[in-house]
N, C-alpha and C positions, 0 to 999 in steps of 0.2 A: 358857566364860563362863557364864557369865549368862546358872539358870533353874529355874519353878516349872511344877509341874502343876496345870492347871488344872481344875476340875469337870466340864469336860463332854467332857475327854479320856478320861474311863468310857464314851462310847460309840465307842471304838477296841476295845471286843472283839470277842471273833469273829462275833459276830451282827450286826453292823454293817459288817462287812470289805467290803461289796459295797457301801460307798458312802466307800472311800478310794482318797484320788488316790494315785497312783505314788512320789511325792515332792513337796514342796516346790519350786517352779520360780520364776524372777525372773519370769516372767507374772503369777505370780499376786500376788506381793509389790505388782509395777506397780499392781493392781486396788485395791491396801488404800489408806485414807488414814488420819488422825487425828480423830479428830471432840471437836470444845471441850466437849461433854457428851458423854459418852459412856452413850447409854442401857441399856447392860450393867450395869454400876456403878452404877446411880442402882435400877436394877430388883432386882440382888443386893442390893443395903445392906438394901433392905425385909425381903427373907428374914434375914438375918445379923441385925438387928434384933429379929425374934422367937428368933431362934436362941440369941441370948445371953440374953435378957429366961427364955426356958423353962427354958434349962439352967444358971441362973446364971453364967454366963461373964463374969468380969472381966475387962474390958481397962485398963491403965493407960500411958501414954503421958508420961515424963520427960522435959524439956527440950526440949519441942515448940517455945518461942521459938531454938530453932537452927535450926532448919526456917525459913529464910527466906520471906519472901510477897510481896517486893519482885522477885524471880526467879527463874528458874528452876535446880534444880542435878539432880546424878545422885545420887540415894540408896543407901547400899552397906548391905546389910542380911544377916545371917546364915539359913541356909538351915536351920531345923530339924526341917520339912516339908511335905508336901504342903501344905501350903495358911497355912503362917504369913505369906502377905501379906497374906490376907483382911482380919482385924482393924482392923491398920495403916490398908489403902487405907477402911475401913469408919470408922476415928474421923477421918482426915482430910474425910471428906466429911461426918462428922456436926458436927463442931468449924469447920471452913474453908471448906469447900464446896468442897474442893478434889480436884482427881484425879489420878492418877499413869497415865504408860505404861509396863508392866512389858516385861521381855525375855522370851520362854518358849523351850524345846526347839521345833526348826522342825519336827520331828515331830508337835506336837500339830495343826498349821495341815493336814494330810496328811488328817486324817477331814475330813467333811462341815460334820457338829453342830458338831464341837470347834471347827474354823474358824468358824463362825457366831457363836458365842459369845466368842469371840479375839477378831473384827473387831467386836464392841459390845461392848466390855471394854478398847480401846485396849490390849494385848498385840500385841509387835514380837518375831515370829518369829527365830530366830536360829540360820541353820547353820554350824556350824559346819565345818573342815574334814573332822573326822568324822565329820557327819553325810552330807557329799556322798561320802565314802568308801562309808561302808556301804549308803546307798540304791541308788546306780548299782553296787554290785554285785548287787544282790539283785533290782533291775529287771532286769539283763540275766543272770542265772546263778542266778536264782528261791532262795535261800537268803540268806541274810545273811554276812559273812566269820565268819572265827574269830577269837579273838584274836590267834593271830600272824601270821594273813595280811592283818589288819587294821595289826597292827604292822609287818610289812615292808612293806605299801603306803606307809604313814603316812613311814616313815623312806626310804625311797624318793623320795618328795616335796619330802620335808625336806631330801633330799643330804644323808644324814648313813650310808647304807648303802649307798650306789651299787655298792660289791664285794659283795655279795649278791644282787643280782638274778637268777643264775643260779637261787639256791637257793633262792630264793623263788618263781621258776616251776618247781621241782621241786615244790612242795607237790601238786600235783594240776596238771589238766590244765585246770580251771573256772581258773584263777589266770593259767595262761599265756596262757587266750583274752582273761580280764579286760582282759589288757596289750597285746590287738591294734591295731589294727596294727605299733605299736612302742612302747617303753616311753614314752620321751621323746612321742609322740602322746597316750598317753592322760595322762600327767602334767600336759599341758598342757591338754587336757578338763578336768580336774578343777580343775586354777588357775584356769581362763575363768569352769567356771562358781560356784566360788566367789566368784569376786570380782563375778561378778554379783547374786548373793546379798549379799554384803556392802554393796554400792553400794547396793541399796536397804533394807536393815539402817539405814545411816548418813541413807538420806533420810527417812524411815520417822520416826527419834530427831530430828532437827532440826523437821523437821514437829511432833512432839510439844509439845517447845518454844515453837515459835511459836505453838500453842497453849494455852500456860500451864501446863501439865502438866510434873510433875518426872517423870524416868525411874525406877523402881524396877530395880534391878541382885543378884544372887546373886552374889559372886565366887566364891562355892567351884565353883558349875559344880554339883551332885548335893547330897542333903541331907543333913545328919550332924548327930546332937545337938552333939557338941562340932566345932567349928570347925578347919574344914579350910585348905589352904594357899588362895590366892587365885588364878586367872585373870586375866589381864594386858587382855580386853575393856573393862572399866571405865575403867580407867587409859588406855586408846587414846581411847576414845569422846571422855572428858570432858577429853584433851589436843586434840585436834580441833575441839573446839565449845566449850571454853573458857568452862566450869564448872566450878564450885566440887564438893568431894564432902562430903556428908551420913554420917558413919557410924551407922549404926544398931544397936543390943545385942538382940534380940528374945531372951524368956526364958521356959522352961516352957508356951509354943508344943502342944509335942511330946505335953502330956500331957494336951488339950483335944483335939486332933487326933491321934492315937493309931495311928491307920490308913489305910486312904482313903478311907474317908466322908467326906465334909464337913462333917458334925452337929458343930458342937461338942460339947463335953462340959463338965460346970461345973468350973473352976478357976479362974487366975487370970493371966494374961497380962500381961507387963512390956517393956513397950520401953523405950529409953532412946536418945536421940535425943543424941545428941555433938556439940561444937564442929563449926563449917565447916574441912573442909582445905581450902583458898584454894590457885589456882591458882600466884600468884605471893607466899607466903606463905612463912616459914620452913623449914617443910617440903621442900615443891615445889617453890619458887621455885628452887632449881640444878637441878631436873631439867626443867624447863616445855623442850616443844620447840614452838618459835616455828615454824620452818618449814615447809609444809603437804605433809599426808602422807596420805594413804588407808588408814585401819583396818583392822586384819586382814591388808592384804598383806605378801607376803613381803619386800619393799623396806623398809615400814618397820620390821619387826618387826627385819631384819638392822639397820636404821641406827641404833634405838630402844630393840631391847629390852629392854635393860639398865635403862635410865631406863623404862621400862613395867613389867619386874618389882619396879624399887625404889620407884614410887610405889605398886604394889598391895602390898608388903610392910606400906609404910606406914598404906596403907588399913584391911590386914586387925590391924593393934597397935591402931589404934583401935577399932576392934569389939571386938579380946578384952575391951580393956579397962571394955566398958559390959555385959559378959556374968558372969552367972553363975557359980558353979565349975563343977557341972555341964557347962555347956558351953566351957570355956577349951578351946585344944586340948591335943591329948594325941600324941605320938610314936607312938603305939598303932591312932592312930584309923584306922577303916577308916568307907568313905562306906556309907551306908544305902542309896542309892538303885542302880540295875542297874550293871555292869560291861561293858568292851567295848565292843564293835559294840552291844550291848543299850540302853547310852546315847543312841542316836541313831535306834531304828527300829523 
């Protein structure tokens, strides 16, 4: 799913490494709440404010009357990088007075700073399955996986490779302890504490809501000029809690933000803000699942995911559709942002 890097995950380098936690844990998720002003947001707008004022930085924002004010929805927005939600959450609060909860990498919540900054910024940590993959290997086996012991763990999990388990504890000898006591043991570790992670993911997002705040969402999951396939979190969340989705076109983003400073640079930034996809609308309305299900897990994902990947398909046609050529996607595209275990940790 669904996520951006945020400004003060630069103090995740190595000079800073003596004050990050192990992983992301449901204790600390419990700790967080929502807050209806969020003084993070109110404090960055000032900065972003001279930012664009210095460096001539255009923002323009199309069809902001789709953006409902009556309620709340989940905003589906293209990821072009580090930091193209700045803008966005910067004219809603100069135009509306309005705030958004964004999703970010549960990595970032892992430093000190960067959590400081998350928890008054109204940003909902999100780990993913492999995120809990590659942390609790590298907690307990001081290294990170590789990719394909990241991918036989992953398919492993999945029951989609269960006749390989042999050969995936031949990889090394760190691989077979990973799997101690027994396989089925640690597979079921890793399901627990997912889903306690997710459980307060989904409290986390409702809380938002109730406090007036729309959710800001990434489907691509990593950022890439031209637009990538979608993640299937979106489409769970906002079937669950029974909102409407916002697609968002953000355009030339990429060329203001360049790198990973956060400095804008002068250009000229285009959103375009699309019709409501309505839950029970033309669209959606044959895929809506009425009966209540738990996000993320593997119950519903088997009973669901079909209908979960044909609403995110549909989410992501409406974005290409408010993008640029430049970014349309391309069968070619490869994501800008890390690969792997690298995704997560």
């Amino acid at each position: 799913m669904a996520i951006s890097k945020p400004i003060i995950a630069y103090f995740s380098h190595d000079s800073f490494k003596h004050h990050t936690e192990p992983m992301l844990t449901p204790e600390i998720l419990r700790s967080l709440s929502i807050n209806k002003r969020p003084i993070g947001q109110i404090l960055w707008a000032q900065f972003l404010r001279f930012n664009y004022w210095f460096s001539s930085t255009k923002i323009t924002v199309e069809g902001l009357e789709n953006l409902p004010q009556d309620r709340q929805v989940c905003i589906a927005m293209n990821h072009t990088d580090r930091f193209n939600y700045f803008p966005f959450q910067f004219h809603l609060y100069e135009k509306r007075n309005q705030f958004t909860s964004s999703w970010v990498k549960g990595k970032y919540y892992e430093n000190t700073f960067s959590r400081i900054f998350l928890m008054n910024t109204n940003n909902i940590p999100l780990a993913s399955r492999g995120y809990v993959i590659s942390t609790m290997f590298k907690k307990e086996l001081g290294r990170a996986p590789t990719t394909q012991e990241y991918r036989y763990i992953r398919d492993i999990w999945n029951q989609r490779d269960t006749d390989s388990i042999e050969k995936f504890l031949d990889l090394s000898p760190q691989c077979r302890s990973f799997l101690k006591p027994t396989v089925s043991h640690r597979i079921e570790e890793l399901e627990q504490t997912f889903k306690a992670l997710s459980e307060e993911v989904v409290r986390l997002s409702e809380e938002s809501l109730k406090q007036g705040h729309h959710i800001l969402v990434f489907p691509e999951g990593t950022r890439s000029v031209q637009l990538l396939k979608g993640h299937t979190g979106l489409a769970q969340m906002s079937q669950r809690m029974g909102i409407d989705i916002i697609p968002v076109g953000c355009n030339s983003s990429h060329l203001c933000y360049p790198g990973d400073f956060p400095w804008a640079q002068k250009g000229h930034i285009v959103y375009r803000v699309g019709a409501p996809i309505t839950l029970n609308g033309k669209e959606l309305g044959k895929l809506r699942v009425e009966e209540s299900f738990t996000p993320f897990s593997t119950l519903a994902q088997e009973r669901y995911g079909q209908r979960f990947q044909s609403i995110t398909d549909i989410v992501m046609e409406h974005i290409s559709e408010l993008l640029d050529p430049i970014h349309q996607p391309s069968s070619s595209t490869d994501p800008s942002g890390p690969q792997g275990s690298e995704r997560f940790i």
